[in-house]
TIRO-2110 file (N, C-alpha, C; in Angstrom, 1 decimal):
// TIRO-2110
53.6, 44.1, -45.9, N, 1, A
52.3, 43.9, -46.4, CA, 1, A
51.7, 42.5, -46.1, C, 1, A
52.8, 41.6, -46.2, N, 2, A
52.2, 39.9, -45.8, CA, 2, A
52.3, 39.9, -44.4, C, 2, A
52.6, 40.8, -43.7, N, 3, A
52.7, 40.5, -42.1, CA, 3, A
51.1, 41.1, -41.6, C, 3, A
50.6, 42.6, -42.4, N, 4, A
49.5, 42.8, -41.7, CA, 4, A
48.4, 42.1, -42.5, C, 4, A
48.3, 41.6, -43.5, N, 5, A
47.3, 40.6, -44.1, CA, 5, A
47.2, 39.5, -43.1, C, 5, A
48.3, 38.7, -42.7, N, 6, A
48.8, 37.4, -41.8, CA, 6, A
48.0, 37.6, -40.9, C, 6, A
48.2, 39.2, -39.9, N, 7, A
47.4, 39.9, -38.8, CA, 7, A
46.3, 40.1, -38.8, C, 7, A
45.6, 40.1, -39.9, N, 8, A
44.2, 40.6, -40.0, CA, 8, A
43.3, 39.5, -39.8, C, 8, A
44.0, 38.3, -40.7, N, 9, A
43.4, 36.9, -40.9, CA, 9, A
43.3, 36.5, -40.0, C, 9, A
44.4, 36.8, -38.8, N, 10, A
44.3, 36.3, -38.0, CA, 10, A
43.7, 36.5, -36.8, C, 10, A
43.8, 37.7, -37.1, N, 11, A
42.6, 38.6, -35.7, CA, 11, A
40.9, 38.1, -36.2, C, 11, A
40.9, 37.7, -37.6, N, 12, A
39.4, 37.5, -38.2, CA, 12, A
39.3, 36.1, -37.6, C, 12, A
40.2, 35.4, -37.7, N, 13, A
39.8, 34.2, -37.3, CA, 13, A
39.3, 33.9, -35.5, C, 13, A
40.7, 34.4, -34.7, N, 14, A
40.1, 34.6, -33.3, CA, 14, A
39.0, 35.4, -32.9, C, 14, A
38.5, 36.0, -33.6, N, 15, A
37.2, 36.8, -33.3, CA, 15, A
35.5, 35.5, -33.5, C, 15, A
36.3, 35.3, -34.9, N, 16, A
35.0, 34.4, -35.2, CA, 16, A
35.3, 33.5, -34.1, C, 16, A
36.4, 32.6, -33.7, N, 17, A
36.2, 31.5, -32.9, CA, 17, A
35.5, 31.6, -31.8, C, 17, A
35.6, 33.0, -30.8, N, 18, A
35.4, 33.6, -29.8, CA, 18, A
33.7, 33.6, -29.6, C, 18, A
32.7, 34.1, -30.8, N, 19, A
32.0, 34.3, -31.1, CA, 19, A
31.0, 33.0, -31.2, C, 19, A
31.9, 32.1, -32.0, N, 20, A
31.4, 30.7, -32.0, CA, 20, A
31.0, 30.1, -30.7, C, 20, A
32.2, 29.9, -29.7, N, 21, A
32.0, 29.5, -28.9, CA, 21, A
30.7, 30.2, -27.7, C, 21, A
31.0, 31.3, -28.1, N, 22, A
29.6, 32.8, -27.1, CA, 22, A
28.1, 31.8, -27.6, C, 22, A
27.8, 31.6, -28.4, N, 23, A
26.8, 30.9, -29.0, CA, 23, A
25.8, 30.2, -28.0, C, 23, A
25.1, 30.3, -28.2, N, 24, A
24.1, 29.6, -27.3, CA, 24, A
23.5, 28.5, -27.8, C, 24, A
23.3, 27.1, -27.7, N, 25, A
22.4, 26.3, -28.0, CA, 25, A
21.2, 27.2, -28.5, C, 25, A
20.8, 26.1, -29.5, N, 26, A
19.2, 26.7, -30.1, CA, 26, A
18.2, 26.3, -29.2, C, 26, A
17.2, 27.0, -29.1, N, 27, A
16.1, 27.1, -28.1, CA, 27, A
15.8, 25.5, -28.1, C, 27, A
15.0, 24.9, -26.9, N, 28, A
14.4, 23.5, -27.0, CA, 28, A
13.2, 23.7, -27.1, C, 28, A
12.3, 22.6, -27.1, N, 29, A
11.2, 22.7, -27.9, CA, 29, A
10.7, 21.4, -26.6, C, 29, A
9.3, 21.7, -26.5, N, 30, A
8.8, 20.8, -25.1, CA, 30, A
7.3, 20.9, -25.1, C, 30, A
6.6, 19.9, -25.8, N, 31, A
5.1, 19.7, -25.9, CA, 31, A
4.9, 20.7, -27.2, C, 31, A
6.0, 20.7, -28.0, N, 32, A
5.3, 21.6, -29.3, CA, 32, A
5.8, 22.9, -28.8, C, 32, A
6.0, 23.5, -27.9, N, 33, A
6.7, 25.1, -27.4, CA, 33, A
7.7, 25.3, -27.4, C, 33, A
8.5, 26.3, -28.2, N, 34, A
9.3, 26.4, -28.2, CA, 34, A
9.4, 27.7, -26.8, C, 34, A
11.2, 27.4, -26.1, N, 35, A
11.5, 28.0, -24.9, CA, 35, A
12.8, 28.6, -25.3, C, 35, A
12.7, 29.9, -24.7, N, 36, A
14.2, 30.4, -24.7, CA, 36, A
14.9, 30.4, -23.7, C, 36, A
14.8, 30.1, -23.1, N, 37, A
15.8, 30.1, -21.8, CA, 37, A
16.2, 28.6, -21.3, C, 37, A
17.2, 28.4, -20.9, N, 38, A
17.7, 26.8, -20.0, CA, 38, A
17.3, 26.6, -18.8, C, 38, A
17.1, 25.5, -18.9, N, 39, A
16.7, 25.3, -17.4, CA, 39, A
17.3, 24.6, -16.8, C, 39, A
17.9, 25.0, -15.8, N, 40, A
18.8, 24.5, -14.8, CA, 40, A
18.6, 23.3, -14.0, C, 40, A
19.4, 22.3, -14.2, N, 41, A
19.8, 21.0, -13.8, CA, 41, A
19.3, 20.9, -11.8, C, 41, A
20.2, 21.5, -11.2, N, 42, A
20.0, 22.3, -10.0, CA, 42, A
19.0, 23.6, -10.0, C, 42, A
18.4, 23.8, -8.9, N, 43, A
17.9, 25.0, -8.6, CA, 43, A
17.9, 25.3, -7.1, C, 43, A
18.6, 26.2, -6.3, N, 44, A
18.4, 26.2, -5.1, CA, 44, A
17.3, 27.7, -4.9, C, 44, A
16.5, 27.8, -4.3, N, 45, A
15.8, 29.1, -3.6, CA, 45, A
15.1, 29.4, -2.6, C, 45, A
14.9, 30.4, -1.9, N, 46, A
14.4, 30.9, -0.8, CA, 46, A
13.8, 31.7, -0.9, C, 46, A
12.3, 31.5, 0.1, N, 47, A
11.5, 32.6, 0.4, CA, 47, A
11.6, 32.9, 1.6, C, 47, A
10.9, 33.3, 2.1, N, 48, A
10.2, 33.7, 3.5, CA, 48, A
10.8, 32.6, 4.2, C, 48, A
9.6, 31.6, 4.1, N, 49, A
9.6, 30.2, 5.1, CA, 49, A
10.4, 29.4, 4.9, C, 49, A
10.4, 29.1, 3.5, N, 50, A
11.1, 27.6, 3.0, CA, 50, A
12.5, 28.6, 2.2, C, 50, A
13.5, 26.8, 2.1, N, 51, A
14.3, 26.9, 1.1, CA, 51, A
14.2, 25.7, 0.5, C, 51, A
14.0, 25.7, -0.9, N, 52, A
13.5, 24.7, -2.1, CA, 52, A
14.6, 24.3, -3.0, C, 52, A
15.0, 23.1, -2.8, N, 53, A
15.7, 22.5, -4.0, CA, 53, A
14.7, 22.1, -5.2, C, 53, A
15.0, 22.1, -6.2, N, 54, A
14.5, 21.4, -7.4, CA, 54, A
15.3, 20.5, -8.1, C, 54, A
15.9, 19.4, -8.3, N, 55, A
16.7, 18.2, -9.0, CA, 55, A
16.3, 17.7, -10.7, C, 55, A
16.6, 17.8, -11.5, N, 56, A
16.0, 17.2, -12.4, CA, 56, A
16.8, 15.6, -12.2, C, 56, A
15.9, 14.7, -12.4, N, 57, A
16.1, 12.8, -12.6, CA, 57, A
17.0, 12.6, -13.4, C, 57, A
17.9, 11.8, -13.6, N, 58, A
18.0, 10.5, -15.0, CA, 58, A
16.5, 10.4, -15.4, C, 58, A
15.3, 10.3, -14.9, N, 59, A
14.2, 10.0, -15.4, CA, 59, A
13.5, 11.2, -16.8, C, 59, A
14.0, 12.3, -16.8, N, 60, A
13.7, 13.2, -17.2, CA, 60, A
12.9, 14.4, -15.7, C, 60, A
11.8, 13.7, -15.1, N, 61, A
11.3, 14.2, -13.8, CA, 61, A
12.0, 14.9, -12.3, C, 61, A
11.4, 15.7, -11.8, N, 62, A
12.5, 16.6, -11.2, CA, 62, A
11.5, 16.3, -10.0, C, 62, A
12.7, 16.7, -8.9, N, 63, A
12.7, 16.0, -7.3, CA, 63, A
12.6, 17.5, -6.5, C, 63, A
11.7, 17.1, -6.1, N, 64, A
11.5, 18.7, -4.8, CA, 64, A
11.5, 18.5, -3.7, C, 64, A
12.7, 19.4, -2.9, N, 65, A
12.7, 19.1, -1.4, CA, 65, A
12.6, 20.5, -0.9, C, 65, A
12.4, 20.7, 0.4, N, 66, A
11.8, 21.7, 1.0, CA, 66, A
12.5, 21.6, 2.5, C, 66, A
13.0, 22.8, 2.9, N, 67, A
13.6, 22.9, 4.4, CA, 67, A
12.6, 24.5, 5.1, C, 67, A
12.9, 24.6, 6.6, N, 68, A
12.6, 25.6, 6.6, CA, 68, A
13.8, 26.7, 6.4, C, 68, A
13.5, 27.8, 6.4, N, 69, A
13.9, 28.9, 6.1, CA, 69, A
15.7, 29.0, 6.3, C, 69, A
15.4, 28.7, 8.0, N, 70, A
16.6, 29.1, 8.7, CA, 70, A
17.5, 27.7, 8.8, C, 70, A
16.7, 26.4, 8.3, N, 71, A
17.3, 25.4, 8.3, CA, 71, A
19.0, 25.6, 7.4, C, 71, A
19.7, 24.2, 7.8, N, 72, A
20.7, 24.1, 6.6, CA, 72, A
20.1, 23.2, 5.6, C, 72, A
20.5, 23.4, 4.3, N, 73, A
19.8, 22.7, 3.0, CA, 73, A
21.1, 21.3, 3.6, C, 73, A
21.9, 21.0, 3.7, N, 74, A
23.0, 19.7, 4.5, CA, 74, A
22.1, 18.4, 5.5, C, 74, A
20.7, 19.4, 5.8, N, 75, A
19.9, 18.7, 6.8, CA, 75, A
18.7, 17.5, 6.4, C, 75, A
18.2, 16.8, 6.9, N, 76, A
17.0, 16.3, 6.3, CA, 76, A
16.2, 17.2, 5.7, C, 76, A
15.9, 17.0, 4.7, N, 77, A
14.3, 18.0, 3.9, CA, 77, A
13.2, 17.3, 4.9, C, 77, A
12.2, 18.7, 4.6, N, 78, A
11.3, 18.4, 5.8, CA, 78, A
9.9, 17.9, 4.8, C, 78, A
10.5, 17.8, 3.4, N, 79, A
9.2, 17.7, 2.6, CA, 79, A
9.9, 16.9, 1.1, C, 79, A
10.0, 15.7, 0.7, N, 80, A
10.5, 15.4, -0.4, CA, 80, A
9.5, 15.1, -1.5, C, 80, A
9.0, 15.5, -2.2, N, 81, A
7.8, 15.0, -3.8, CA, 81, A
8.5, 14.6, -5.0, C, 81, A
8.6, 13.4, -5.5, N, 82, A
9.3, 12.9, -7.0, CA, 82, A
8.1, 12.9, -7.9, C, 82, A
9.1, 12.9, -8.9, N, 83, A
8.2, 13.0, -10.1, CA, 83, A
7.4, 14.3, -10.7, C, 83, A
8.5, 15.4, -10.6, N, 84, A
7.6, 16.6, -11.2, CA, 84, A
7.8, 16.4, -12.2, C, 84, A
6.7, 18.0, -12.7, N, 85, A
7.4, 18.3, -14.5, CA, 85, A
7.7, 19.8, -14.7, C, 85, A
8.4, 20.0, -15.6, N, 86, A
8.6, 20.7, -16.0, CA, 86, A
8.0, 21.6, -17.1, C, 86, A
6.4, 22.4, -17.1, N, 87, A
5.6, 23.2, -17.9, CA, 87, A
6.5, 24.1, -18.7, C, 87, A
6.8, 25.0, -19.5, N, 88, A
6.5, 25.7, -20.7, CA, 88, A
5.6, 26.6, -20.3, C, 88, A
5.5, 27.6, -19.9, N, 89, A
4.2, 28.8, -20.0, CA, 89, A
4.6, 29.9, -21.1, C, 89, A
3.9, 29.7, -21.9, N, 90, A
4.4, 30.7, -23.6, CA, 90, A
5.8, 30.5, -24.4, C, 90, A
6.2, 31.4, -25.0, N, 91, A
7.4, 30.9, -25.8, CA, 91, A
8.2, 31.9, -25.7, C, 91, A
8.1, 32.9, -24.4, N, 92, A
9.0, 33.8, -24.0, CA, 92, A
10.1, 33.3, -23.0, C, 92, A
10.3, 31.9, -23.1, N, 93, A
10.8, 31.7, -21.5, CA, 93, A
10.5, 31.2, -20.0, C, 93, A
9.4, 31.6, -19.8, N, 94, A
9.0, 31.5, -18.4, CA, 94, A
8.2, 29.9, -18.6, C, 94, A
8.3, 29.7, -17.4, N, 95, A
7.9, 27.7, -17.0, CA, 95, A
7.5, 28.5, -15.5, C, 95, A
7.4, 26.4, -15.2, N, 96, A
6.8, 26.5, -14.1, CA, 96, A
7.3, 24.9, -13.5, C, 96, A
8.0, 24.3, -12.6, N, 97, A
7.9, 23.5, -12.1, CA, 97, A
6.6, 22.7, -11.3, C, 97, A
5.7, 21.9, -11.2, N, 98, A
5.0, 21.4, -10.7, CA, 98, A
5.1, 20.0, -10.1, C, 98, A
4.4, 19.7, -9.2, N, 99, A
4.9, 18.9, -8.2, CA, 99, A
3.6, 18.6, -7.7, C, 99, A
2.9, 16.9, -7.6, N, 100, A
1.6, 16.4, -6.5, CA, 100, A
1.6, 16.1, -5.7, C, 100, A
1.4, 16.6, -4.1, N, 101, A
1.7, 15.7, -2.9, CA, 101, A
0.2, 15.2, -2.2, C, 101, A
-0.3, 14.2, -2.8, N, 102, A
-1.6, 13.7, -2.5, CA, 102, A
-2.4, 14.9, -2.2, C, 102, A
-2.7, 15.4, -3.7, N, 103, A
-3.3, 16.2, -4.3, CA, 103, A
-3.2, 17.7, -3.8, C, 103, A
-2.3, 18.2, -2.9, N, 104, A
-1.6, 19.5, -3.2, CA, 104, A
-0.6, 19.7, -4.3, C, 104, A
-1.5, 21.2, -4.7, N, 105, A
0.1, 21.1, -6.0, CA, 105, A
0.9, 22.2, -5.4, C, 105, A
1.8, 21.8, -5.9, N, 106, A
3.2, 22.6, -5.6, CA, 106, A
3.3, 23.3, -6.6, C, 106, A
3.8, 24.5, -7.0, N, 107, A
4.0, 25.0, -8.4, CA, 107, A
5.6, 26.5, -7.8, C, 107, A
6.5, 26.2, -8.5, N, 108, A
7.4, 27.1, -8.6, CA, 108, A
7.7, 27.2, -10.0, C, 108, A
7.4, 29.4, -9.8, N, 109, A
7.1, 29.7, -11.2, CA, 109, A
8.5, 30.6, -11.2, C, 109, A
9.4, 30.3, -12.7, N, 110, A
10.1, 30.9, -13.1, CA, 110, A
9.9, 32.4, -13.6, C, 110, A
9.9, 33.4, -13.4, N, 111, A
9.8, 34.6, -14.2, CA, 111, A
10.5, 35.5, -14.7, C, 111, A
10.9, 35.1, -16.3, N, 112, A
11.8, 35.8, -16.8, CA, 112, A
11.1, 37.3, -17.3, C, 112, A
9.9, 37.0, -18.0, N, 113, A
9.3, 38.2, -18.4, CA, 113, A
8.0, 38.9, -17.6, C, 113, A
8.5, 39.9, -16.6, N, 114, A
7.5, 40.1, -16.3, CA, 114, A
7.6, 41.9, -16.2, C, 114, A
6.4, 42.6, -15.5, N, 115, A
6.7, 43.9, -16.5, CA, 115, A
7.4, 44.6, -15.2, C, 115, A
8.3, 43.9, -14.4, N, 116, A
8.6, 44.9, -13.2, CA, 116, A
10.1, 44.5, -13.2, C, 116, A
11.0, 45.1, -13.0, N, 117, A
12.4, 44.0, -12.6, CA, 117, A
12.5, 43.7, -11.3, C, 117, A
11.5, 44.4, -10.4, N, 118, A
11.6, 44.2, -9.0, CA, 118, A
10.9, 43.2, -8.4, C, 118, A
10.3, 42.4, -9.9, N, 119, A
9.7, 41.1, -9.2, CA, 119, A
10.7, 39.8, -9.3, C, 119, A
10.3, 39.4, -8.4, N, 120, A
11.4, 38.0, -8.2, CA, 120, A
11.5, 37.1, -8.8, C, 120, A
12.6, 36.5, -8.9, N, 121, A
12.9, 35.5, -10.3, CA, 121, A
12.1, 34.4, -10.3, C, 121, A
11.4, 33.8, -8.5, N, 122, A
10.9, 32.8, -8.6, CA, 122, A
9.8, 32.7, -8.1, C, 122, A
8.5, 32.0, -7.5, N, 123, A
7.4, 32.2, -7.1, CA, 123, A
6.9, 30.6, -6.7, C, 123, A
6.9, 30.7, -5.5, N, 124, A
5.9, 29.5, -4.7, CA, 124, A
4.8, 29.2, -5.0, C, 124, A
4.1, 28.6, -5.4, N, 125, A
2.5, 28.6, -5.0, CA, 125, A
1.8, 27.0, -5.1, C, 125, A
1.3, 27.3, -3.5, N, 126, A
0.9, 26.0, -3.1, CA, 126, A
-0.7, 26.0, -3.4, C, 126, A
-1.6, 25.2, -4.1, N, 127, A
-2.8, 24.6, -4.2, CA, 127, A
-3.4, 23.7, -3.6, C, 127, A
-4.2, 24.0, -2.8, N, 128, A
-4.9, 22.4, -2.1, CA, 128, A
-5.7, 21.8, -2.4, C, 128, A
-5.6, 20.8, -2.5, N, 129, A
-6.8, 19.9, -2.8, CA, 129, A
-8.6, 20.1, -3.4, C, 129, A
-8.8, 21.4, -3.1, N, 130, A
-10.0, 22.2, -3.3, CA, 130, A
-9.6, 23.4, -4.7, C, 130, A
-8.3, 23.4, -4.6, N, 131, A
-8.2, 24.7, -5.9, CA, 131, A
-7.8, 25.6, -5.3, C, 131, A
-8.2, 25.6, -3.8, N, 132, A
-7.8, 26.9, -3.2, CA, 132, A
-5.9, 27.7, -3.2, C, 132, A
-6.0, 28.7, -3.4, N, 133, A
-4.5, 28.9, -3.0, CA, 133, A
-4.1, 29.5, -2.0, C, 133, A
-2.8, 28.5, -1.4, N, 134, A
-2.8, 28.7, 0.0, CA, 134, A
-1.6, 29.3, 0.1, C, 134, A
-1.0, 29.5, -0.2, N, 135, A
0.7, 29.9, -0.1, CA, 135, A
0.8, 30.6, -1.6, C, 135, A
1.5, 31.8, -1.1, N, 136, A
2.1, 32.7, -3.0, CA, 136, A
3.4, 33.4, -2.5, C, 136, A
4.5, 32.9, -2.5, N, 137, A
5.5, 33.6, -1.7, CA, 137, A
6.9, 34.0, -2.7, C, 137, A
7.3, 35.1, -3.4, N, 138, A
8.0, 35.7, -3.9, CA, 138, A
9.6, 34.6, -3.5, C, 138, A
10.8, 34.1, -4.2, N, 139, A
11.7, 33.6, -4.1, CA, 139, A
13.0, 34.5, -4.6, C, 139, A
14.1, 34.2, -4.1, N, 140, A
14.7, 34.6, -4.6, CA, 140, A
16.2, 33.1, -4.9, C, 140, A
17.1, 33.5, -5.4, N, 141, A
17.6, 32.1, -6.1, CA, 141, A
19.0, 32.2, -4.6, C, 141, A
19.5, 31.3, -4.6, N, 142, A
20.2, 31.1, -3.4, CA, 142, A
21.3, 29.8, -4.3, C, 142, A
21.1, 28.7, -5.1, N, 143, A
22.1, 28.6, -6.1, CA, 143, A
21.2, 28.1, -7.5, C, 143, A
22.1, 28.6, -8.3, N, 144, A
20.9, 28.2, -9.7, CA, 144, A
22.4, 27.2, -10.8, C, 144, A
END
């Protein structure tokens, strides 16, 4: 009787630990919004043309470099911008990296919630100087 009590305790305990550890940090909170999802330190991805690193700083601010498609990411970036940020769009999750290169915006959009699973995790979109949008190119993650 003391051996399966001992057993039981003991299976209760490695379960809870197991459990403990599964645990996820509590959501962060950024301009007052709370976000469910982490955002990755590194981001590597590819579309079409480009392949996009994103860096977050020691600064807090995250570093965008850009190769072409077929390039190796090993190679000079053909496009480097410091000092982005990192937006919040709702409290489902999804953000948006942004980036100013003498007044093009760069924007790569995260999409956790969206109503298709066939849409891609990530999204380009380049703005020029005018508002116009010149680039919308579907990504997919290459390292995250």
């Amino acid at each position: 009787m003391i051996k399966k009590l001992l057993l039981g305790t003991f299976c209760i305990a490695q379960f809870s630990f197991i459990l403990a550890n599964d645990l996820k940090p509590s959501p962060g909170n950024a301009n007052g919004i709370e976000y469910l999802q982490t955002v990755p330190k590194t981001v590597i991805i590819k579309t079409k043309k480009f392949k996009i690193r994103i860096d977050k700083q020691p600064n807090g601010n995250y570093l965008y470099q850009s190769w072409g498609a077929n390039t190796k990411i090993t190679a000079k970036p053909s496009m480097i911008i410091s000092n982005g940020d990192m937006i919040p769009d709702g409290s489902g999750g999804n953000y948006y990296f942004e980036f100013n290169n003498n007044g093009t915006i760069y924007q790569v959009w995260r999409n956790y919630l969206t109503n298709s699973s066939k849409k891609a995790p990530y999204t380009l979109v380049v703005i020029d100087s005018n508002g116009k949008e010149v680039v919308r190119q579907d990504a997919q993650v290459v390292k995250n």
